[in-house]
PDB file with one MODEL, atoms N, CA, C and O in Angstrom:
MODEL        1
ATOM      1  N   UNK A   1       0.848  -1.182   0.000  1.00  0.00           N
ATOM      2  CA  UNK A   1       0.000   0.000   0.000  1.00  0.00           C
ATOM      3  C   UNK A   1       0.887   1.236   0.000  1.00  0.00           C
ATOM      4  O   UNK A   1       1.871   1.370   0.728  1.00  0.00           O
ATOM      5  N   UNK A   2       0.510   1.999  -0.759  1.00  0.00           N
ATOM      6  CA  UNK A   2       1.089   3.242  -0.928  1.00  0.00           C
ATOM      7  C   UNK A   2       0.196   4.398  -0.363  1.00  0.00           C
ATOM      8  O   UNK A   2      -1.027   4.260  -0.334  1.00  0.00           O
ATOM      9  N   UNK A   3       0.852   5.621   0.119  1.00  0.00           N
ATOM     10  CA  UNK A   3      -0.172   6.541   1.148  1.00  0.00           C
ATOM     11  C   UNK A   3       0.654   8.025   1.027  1.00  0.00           C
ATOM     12  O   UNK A   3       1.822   8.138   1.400  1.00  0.00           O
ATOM     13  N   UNK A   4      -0.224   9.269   0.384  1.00  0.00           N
ATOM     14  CA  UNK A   4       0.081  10.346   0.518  1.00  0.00           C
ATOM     15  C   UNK A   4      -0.698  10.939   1.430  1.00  0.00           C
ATOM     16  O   UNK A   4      -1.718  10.397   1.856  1.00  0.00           O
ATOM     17  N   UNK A   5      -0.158  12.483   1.936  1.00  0.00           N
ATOM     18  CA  UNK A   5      -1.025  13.539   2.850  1.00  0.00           C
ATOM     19  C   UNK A   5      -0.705  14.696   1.758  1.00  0.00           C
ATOM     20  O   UNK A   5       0.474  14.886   1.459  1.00  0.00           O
ATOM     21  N   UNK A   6      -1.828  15.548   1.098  1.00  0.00           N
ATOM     22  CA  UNK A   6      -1.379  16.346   0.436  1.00  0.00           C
ATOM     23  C   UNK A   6      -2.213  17.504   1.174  1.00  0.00           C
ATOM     24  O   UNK A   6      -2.776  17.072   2.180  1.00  0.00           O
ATOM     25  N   UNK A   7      -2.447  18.970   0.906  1.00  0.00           N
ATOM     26  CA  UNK A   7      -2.947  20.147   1.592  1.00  0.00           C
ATOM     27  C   UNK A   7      -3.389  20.488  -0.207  1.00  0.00           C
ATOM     28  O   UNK A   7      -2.769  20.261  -1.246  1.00  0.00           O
ATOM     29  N   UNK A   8      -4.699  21.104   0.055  1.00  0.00           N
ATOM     30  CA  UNK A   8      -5.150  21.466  -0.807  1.00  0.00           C
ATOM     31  C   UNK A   8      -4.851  22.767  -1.600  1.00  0.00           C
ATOM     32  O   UNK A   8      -5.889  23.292  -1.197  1.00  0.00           O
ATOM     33  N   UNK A   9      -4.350  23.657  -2.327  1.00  0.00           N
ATOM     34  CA  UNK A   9      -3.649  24.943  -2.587  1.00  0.00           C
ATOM     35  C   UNK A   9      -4.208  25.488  -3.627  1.00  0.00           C
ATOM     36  O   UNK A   9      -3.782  26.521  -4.143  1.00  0.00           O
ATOM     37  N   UNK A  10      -4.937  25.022  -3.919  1.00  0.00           N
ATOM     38  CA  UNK A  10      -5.621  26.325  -4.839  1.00  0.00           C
ATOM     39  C   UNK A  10      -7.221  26.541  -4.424  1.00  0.00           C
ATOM     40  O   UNK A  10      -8.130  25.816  -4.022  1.00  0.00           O
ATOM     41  N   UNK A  11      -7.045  27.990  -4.760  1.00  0.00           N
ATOM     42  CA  UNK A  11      -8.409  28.791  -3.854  1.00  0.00           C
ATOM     43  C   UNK A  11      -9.614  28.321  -3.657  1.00  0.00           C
ATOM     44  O   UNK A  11     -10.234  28.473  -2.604  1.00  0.00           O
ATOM     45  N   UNK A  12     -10.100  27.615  -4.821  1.00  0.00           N
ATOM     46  CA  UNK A  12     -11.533  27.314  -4.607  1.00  0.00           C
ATOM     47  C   UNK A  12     -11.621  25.924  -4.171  1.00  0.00           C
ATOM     48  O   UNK A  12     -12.728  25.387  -4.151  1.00  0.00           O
ATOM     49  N   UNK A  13     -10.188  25.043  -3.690  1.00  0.00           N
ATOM     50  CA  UNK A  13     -10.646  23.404  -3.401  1.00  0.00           C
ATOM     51  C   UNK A  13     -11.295  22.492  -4.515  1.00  0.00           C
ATOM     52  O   UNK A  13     -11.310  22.841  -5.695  1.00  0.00           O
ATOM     53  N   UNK A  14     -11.571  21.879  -4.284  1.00  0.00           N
ATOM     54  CA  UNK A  14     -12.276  20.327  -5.036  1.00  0.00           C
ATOM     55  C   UNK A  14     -13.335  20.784  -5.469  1.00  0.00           C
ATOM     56  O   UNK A  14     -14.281  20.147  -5.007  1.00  0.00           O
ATOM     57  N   UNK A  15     -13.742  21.856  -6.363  1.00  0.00           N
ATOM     58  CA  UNK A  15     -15.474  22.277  -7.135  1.00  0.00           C
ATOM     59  C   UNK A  15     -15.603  21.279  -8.042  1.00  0.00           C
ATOM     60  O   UNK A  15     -14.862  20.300  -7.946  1.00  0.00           O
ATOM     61  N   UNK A  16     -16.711  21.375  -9.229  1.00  0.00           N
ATOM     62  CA  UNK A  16     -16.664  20.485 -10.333  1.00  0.00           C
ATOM     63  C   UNK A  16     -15.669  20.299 -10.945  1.00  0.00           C
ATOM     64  O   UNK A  16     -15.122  19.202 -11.060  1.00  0.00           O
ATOM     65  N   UNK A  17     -15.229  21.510 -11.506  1.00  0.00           N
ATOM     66  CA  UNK A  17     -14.194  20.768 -12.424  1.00  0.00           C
ATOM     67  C   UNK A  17     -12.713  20.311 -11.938  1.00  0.00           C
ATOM     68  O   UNK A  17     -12.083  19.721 -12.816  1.00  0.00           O
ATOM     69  N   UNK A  18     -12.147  20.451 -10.885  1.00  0.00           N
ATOM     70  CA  UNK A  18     -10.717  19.707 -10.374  1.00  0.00           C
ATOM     71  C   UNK A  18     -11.288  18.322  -9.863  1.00  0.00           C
ATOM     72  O   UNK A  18     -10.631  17.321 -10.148  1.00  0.00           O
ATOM     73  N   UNK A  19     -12.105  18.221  -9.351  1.00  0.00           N
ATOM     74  CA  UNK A  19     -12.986  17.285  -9.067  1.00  0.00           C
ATOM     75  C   UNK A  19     -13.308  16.292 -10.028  1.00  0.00           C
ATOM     76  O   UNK A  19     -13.350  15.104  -9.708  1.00  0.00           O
ATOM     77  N   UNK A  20     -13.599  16.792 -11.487  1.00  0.00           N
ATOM     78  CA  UNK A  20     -13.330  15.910 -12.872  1.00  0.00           C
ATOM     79  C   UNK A  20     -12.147  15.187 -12.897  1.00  0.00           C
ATOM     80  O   UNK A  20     -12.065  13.960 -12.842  1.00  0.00           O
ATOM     81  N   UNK A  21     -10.701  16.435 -13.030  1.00  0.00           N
ATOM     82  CA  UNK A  21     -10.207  16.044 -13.498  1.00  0.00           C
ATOM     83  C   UNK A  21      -9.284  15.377 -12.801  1.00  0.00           C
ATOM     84  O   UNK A  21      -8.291  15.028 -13.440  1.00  0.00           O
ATOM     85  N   UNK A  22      -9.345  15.047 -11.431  1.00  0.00           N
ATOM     86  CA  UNK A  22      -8.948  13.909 -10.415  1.00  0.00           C
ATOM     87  C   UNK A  22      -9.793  12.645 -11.075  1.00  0.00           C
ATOM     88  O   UNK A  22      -9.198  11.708 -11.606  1.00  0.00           O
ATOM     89  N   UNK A  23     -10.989  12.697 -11.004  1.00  0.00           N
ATOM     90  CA  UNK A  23     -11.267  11.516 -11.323  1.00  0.00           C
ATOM     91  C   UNK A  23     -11.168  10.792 -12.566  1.00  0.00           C
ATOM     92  O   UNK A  23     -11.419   9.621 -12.853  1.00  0.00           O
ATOM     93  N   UNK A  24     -10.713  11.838 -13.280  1.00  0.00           N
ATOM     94  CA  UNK A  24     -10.627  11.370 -14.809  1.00  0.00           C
ATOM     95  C   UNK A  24      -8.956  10.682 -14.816  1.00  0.00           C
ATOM     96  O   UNK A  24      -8.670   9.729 -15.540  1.00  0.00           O
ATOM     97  N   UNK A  25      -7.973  11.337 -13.904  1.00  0.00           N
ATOM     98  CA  UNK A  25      -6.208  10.836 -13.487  1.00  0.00           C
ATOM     99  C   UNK A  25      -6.560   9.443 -12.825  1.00  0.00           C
ATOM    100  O   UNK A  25      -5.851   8.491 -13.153  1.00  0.00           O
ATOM    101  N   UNK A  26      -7.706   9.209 -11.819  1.00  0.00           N
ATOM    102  CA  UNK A  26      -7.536   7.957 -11.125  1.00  0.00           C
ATOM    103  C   UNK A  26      -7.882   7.117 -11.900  1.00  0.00           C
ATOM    104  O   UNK A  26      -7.301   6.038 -12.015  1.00  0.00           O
ATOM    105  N   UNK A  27      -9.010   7.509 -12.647  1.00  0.00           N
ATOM    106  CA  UNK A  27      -9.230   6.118 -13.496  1.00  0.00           C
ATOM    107  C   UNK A  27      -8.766   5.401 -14.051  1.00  0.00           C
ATOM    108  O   UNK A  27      -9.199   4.271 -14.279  1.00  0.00           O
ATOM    109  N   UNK A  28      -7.138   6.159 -14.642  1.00  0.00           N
ATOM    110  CA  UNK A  28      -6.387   5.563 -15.644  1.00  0.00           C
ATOM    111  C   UNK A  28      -5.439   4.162 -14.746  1.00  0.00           C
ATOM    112  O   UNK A  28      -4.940   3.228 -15.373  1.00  0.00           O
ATOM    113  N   UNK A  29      -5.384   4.252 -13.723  1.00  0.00           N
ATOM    114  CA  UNK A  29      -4.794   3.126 -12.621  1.00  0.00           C
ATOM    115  C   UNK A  29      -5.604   2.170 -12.283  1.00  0.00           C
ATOM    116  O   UNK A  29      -6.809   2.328 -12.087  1.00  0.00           O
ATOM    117  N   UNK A  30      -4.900   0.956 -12.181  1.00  0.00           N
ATOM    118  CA  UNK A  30      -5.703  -0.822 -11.960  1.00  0.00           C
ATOM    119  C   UNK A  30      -6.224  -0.622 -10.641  1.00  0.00           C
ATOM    120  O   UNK A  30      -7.386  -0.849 -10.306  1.00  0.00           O
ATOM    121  N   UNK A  31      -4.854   0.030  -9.547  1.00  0.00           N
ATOM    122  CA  UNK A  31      -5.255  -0.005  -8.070  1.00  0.00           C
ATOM    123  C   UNK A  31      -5.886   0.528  -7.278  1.00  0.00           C
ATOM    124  O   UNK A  31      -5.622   1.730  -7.268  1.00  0.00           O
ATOM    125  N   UNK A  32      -6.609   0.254  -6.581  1.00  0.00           N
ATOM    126  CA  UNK A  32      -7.808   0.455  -5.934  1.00  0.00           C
ATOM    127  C   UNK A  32      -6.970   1.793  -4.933  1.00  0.00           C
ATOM    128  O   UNK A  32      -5.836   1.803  -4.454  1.00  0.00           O
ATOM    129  N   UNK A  33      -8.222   2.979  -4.877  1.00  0.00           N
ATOM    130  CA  UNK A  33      -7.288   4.546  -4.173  1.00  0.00           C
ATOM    131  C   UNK A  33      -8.451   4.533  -3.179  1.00  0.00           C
ATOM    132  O   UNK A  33      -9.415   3.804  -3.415  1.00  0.00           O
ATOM    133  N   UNK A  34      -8.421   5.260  -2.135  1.00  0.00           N
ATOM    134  CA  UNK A  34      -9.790   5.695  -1.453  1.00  0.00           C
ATOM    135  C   UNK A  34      -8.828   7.026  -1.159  1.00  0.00           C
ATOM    136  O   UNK A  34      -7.664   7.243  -1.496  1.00  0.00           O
ATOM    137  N   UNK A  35      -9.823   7.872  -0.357  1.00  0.00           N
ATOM    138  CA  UNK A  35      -8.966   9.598  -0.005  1.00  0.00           C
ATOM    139  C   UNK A  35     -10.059   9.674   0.918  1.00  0.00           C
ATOM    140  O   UNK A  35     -11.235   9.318   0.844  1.00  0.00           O
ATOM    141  N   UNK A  36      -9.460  10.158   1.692  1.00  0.00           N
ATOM    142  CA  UNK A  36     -10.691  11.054   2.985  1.00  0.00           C
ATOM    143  C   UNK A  36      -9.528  12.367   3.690  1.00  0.00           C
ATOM    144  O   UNK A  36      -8.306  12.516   3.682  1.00  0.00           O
ATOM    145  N   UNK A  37     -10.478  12.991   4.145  1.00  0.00           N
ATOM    146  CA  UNK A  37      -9.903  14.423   4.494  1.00  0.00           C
ATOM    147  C   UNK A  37      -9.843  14.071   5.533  1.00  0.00           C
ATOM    148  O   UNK A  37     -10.694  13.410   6.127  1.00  0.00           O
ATOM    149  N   UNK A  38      -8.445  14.594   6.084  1.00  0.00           N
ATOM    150  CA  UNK A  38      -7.586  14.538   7.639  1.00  0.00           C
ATOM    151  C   UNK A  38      -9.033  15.180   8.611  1.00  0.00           C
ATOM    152  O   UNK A  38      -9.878  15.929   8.121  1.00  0.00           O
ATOM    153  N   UNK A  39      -9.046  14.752   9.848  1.00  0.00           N
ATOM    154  CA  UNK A  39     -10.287  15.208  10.622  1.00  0.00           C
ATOM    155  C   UNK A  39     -11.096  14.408  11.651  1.00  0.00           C
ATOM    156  O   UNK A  39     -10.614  13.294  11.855  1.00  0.00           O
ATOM    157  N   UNK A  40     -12.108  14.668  12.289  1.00  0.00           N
ATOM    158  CA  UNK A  40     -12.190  13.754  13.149  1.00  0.00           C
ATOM    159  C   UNK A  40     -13.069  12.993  12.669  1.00  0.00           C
ATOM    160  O   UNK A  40     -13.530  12.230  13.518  1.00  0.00           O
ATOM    161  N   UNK A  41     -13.672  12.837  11.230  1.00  0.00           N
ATOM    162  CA  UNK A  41     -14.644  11.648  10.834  1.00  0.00           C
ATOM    163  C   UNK A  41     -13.535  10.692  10.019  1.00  0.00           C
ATOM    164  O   UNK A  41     -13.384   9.531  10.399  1.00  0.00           O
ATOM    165  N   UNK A  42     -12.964  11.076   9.181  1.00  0.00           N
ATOM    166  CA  UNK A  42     -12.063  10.180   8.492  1.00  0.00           C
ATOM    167  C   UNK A  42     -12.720   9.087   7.566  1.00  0.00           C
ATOM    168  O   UNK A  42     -12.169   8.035   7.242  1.00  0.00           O
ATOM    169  N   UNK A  43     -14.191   9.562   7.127  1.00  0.00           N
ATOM    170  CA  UNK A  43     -14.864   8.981   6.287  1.00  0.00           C
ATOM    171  C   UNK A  43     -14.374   8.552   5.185  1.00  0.00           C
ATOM    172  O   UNK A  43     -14.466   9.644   4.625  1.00  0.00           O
ATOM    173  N   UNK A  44     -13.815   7.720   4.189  1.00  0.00           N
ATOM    174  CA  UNK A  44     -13.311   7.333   2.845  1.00  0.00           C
ATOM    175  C   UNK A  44     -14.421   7.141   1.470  1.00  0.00           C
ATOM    176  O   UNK A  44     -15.459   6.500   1.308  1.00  0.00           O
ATOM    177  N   UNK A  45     -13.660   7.991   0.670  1.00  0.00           N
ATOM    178  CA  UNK A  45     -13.911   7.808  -0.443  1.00  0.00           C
ATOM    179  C   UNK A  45     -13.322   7.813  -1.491  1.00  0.00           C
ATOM    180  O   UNK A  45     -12.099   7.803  -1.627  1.00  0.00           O
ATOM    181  N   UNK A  46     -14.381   7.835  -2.590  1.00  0.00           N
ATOM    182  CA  UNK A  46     -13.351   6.488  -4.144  1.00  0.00           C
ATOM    183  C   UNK A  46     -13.546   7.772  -5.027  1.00  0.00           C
ATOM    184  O   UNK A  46     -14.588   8.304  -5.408  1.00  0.00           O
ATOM    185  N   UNK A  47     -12.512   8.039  -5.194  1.00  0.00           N
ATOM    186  CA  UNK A  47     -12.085   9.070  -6.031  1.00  0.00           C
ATOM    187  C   UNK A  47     -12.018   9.150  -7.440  1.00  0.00           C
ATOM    188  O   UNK A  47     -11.628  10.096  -8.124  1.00  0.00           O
ATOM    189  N   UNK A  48     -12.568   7.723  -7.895  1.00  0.00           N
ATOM    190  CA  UNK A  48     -13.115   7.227  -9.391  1.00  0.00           C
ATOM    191  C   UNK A  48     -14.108   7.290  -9.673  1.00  0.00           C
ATOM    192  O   UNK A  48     -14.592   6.824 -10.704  1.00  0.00           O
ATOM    193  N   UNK A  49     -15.043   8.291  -8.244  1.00  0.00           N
ATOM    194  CA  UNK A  49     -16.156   8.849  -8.911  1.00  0.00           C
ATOM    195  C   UNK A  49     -16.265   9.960  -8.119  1.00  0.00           C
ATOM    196  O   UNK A  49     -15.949  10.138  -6.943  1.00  0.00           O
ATOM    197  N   UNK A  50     -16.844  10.809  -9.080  1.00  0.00           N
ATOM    198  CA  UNK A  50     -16.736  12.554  -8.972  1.00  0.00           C
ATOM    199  C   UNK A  50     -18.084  12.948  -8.035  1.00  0.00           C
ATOM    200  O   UNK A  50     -18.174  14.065  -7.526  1.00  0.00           O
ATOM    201  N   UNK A  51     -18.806  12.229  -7.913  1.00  0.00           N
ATOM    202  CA  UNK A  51     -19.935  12.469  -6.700  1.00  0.00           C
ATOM    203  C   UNK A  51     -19.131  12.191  -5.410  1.00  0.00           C
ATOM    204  O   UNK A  51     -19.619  12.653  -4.378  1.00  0.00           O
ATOM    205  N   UNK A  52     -17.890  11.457  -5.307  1.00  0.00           N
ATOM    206  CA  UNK A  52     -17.398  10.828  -4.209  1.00  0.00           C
ATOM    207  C   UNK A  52     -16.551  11.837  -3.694  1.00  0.00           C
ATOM    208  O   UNK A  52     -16.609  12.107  -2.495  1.00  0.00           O
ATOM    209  N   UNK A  53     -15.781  12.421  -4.440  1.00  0.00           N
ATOM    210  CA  UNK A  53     -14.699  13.472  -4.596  1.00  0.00           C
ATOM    211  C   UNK A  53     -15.540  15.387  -4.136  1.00  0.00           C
ATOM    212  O   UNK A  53     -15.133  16.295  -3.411  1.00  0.00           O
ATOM    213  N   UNK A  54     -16.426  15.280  -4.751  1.00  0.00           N
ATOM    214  CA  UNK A  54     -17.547  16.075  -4.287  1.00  0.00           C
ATOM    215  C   UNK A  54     -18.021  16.218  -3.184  1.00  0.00           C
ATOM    216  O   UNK A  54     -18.223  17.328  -2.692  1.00  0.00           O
ATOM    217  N   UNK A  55     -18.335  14.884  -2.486  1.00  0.00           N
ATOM    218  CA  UNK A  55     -18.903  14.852  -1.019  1.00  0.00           C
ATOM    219  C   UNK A  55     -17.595  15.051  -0.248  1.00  0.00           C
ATOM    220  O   UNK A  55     -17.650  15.113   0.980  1.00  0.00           O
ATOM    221  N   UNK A  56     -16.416  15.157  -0.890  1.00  0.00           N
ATOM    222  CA  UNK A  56     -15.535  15.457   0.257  1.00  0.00           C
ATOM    223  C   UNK A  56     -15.907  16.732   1.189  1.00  0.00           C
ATOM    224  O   UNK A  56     -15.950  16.945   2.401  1.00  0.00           O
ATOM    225  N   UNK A  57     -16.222  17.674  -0.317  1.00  0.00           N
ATOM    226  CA  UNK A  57     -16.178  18.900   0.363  1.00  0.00           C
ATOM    227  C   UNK A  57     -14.710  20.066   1.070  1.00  0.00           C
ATOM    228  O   UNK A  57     -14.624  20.746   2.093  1.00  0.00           O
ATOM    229  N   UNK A  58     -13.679  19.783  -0.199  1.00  0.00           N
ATOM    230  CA  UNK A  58     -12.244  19.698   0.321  1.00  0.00           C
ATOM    231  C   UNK A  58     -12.036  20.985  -0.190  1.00  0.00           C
ATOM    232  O   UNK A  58     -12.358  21.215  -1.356  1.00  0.00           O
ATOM    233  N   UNK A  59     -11.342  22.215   0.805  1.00  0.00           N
ATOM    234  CA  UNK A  59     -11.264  23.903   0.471  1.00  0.00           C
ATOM    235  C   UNK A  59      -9.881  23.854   0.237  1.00  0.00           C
ATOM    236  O   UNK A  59      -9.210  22.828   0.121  1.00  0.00           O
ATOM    237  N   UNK A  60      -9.566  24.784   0.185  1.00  0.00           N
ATOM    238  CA  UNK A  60      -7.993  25.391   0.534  1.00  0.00           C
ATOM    239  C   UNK A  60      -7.562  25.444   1.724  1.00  0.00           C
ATOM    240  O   UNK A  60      -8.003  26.179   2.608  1.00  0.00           O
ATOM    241  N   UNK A  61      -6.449  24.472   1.839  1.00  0.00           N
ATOM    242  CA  UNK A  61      -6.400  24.324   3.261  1.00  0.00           C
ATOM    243  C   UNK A  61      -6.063  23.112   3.598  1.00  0.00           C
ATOM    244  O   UNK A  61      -4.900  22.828   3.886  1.00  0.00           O
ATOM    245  N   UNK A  62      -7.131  22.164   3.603  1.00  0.00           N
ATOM    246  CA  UNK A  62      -7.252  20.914   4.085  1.00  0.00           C
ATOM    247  C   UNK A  62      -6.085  19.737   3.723  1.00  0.00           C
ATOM    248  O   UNK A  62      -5.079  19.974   3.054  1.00  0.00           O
ATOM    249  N   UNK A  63      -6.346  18.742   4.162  1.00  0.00           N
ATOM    250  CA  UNK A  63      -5.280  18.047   4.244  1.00  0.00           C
ATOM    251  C   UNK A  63      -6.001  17.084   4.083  1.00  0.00           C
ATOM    252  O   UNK A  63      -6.928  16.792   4.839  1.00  0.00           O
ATOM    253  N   UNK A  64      -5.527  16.185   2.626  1.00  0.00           N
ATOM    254  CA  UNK A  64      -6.503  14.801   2.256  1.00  0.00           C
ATOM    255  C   UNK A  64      -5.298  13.814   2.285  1.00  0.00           C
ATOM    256  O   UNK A  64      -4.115  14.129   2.413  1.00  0.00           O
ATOM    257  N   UNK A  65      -5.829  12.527   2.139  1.00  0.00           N
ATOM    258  CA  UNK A  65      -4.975  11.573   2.209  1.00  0.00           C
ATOM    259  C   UNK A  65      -5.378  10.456   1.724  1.00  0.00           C
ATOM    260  O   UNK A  65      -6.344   9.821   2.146  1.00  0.00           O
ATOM    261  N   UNK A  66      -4.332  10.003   0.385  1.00  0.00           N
ATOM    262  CA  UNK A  66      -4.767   9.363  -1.092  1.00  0.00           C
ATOM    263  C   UNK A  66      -4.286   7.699  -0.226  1.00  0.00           C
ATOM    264  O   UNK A  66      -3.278   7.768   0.477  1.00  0.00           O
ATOM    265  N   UNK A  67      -4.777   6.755  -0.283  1.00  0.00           N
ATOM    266  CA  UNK A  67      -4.198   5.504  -0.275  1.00  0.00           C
ATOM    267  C   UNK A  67      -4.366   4.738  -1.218  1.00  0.00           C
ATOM    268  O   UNK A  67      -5.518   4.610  -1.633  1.00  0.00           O
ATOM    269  N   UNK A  68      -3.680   4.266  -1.620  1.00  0.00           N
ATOM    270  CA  UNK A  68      -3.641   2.842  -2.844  1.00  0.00           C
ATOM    271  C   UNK A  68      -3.015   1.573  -2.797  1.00  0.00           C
ATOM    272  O   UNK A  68      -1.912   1.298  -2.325  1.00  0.00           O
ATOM    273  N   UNK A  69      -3.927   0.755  -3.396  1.00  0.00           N
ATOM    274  CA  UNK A  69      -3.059  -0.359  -3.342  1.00  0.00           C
ATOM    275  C   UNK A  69      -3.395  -1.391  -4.507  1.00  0.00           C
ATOM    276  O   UNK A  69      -4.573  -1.663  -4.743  1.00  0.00           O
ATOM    277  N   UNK A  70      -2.578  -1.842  -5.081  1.00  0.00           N
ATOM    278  CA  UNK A  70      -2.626  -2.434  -6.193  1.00  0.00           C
ATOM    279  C   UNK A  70      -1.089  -2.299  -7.047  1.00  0.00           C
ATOM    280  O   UNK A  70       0.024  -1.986  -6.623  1.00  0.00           O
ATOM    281  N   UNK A  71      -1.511  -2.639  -8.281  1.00  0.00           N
ATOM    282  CA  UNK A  71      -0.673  -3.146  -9.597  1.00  0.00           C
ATOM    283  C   UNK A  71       0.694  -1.823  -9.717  1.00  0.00           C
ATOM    284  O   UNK A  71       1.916  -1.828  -9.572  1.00  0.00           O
ATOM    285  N   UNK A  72       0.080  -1.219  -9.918  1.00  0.00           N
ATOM    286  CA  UNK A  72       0.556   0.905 -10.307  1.00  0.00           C
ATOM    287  C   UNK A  72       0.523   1.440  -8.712  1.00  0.00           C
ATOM    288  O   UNK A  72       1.295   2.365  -8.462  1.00  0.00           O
ATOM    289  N   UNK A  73      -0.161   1.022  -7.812  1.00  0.00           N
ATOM    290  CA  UNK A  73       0.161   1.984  -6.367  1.00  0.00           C
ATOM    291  C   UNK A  73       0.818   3.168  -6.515  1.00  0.00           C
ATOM    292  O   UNK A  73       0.301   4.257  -6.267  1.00  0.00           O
ATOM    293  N   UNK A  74       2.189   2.975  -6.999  1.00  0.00           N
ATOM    294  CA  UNK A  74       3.038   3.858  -6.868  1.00  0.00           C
ATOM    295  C   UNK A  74       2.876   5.246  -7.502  1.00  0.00           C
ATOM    296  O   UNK A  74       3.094   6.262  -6.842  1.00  0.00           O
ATOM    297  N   UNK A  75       2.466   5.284  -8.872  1.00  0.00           N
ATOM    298  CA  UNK A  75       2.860   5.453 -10.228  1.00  0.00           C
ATOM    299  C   UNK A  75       1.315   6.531  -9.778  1.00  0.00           C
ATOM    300  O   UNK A  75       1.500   7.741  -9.654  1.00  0.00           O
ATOM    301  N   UNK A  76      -0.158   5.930  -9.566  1.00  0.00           N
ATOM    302  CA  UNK A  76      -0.906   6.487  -8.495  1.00  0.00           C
ATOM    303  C   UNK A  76      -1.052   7.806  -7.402  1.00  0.00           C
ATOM    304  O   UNK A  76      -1.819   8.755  -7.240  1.00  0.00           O
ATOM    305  N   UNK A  77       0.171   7.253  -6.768  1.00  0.00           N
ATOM    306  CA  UNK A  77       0.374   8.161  -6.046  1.00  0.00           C
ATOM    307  C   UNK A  77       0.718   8.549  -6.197  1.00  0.00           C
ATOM    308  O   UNK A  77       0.287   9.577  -5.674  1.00  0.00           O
ATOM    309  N   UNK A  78       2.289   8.947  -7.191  1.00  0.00           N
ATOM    310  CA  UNK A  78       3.062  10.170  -7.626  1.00  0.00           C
ATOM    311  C   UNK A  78       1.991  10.959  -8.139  1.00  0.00           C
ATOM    312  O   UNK A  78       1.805  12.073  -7.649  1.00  0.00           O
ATOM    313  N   UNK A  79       1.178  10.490  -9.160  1.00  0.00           N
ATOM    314  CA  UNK A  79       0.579  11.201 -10.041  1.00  0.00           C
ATOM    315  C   UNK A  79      -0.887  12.121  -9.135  1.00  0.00           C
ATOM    316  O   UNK A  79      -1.588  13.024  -9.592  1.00  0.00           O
ATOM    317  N   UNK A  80      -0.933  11.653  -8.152  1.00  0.00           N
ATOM    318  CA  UNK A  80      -2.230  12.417  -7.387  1.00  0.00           C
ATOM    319  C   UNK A  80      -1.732  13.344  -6.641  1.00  0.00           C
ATOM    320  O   UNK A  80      -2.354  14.366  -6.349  1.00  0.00           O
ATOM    321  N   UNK A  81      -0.369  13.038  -6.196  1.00  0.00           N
ATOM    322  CA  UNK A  81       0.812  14.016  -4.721  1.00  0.00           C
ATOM    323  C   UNK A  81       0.854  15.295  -6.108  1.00  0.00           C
ATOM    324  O   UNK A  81       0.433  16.397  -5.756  1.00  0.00           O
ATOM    325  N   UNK A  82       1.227  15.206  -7.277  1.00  0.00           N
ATOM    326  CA  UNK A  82       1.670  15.736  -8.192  1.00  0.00           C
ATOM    327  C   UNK A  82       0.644  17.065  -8.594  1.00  0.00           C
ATOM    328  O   UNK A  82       0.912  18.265  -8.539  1.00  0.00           O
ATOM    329  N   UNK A  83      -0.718  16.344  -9.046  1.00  0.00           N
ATOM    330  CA  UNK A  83      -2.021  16.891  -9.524  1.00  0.00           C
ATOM    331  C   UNK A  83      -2.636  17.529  -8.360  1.00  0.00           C
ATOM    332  O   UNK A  83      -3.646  18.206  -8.555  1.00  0.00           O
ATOM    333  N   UNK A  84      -2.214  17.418  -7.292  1.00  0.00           N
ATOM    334  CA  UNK A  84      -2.783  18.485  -5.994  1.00  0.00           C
ATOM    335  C   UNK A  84      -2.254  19.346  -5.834  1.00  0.00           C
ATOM    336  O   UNK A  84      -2.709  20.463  -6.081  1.00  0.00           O
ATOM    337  N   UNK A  85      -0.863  19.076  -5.264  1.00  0.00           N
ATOM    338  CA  UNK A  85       0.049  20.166  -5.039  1.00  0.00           C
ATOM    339  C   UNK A  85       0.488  21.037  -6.293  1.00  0.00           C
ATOM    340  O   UNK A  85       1.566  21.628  -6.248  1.00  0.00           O
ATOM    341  N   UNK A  86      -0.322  21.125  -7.402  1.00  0.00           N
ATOM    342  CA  UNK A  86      -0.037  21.875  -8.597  1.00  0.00           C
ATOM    343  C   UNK A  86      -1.355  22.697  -8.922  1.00  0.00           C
ATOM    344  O   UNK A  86      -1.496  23.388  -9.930  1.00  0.00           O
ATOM    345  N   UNK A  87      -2.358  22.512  -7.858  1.00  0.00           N
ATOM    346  CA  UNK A  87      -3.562  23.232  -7.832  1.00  0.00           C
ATOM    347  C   UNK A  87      -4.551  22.519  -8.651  1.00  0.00           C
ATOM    348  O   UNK A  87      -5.334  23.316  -9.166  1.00  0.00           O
ATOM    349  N   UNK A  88      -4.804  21.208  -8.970  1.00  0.00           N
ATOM    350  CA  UNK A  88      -5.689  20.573  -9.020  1.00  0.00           C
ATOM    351  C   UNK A  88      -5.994  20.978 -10.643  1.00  0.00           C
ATOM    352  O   UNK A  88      -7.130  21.086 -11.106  1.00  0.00           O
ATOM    353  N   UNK A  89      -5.271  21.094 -11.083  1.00  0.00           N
ATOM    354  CA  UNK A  89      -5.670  22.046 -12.741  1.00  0.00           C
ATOM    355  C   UNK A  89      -6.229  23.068 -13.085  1.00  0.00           C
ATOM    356  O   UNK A  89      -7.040  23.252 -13.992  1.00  0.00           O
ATOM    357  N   UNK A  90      -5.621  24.028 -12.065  1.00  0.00           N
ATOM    358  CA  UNK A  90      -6.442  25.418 -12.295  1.00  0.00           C
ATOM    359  C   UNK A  90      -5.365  26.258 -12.399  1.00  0.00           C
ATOM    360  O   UNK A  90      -5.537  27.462 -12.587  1.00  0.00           O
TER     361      UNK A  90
ENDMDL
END
């Protein structure tokens, strides 16, 4: 299992469209990801779907945390540590 903590950095957080285009990056991987925002529920969700990524509810600020595990894990996680901390495509 592979496991990032990233902080969210661009202004508006996880709206529709960074929110797409996370889920459109995870899909391309075999291994199974979940993410939940640092906090005291620590609820998980599947970030291969954009209603899931949505209910995070994730601002500027926050601190999410990608886990994977599978085939690509790795390759996964570079690519999500990467696509956050670069402002989510905005």
């Amino acid at each position: 299992m592979e496991k990032v903590t990233v902080t969210v950095v661009n202004a508006v957080g996880l709206h529709a469209r960074p929110a797409s285009l996370l889920t459109k990056l995870v899909k391309g991987f075999e291994c199974d990801i979940e993410v939940y925002k640092n906090g005291n529920d620590n609820k998980r969700h599947q970030p291969k779907s954009i209603l899931s990524i949505m209910a995070l509810g994730a601002v500027q600020g926050d601190k999410l945390t990608f886990e994977a595990k599978g085939k690509d894990e790795k390759e996964a996680i570079k690519a999500i540590e990467d696509f956050v901390r670069n402002g989510c495509g905005e």
